[in-house]
C-alpha positions as CSV (number, residue, x, y, z in Angstrom):
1,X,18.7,40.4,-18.4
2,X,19.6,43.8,-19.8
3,X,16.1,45.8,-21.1
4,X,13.8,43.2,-19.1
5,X,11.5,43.9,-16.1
6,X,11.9,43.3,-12.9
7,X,9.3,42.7,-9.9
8,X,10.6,42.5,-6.3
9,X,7.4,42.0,-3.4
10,X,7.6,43.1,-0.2
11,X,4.6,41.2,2.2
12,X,3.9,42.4,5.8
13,X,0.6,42.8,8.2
14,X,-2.1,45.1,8.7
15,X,0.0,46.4,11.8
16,X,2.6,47.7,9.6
17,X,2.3,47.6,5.5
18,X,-1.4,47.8,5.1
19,X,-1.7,50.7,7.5
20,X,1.7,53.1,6.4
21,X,3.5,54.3,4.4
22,X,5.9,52.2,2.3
23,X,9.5,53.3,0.7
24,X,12.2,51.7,-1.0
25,X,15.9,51.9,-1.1
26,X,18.5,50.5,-3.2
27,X,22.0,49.6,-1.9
28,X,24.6,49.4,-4.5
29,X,28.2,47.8,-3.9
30,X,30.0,49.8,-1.1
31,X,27.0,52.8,-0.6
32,X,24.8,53.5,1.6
33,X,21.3,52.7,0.8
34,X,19.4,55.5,-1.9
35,X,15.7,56.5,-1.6
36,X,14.1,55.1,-4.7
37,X,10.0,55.2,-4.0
38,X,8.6,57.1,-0.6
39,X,4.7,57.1,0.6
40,X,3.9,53.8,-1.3
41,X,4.6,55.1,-5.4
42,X,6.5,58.6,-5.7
43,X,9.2,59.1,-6.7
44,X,12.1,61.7,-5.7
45,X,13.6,64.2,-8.0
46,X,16.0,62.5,-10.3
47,X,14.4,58.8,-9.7
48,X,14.1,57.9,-13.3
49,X,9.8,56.4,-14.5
50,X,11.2,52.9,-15.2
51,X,10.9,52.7,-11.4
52,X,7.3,52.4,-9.9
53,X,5.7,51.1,-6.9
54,X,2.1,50.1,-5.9
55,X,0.9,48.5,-2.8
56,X,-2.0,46.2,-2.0
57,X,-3.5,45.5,1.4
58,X,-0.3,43.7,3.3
59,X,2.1,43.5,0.2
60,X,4.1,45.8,-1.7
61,X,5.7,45.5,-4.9
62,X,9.0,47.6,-6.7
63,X,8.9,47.4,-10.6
64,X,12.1,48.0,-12.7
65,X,12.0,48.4,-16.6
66,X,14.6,48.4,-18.7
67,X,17.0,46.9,-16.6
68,X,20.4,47.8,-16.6
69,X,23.8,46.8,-15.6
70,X,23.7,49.4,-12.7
71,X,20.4,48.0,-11.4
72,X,22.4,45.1,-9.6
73,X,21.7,45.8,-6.3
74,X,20.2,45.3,-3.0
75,X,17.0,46.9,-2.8
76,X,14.9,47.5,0.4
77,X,11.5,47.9,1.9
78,X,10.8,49.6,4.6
79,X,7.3,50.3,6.1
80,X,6.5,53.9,8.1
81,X,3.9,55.3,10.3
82,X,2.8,58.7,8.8
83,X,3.2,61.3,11.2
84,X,1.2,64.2,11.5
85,X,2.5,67.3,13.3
86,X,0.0,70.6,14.4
């Protein structure tokens, strides 16, 4: 409902979750997906700070407040191997 929160969990394995990076995507209606979260809780500029993220060993978690209308969506996880370049 409209102004409520909402909690959507992600669960994996150490071989991918617990041991990268997580990010999340939300797909509205006809779009392509849009980066909400990236390494595990930030945020890109123009996310709004009723959307957070936290991960625990093997499981991730997206929070909403405030829902709105336009939060009807899809939303994603996806887990990512950091990679470091020299």
């Amino acid at each position: 409902a409209p102004g409520q929160k909402v909690t959507i969990s992600c669960s994996g394995s150490s071989s991918n979750i617990e041991n990268e990076n997580v990010s999340w995507y939300q797909q509205l209606p006809g779009t392509a997906p849009k980066l909400l979260i990236y390494d595990n809780n930030k945020r890109p500029s123009g996310i709004p700070d009723r959307v957070s993220a936290s991960k625990s060993g093997s499981s991730a978690t997206l929070g909403i407040t405030g829902l709105q209308t336009g939060d009807e969506a899809v939303y994603y996880c996806q887990s990512m191997q950091a990679v470091l370049s020299f």
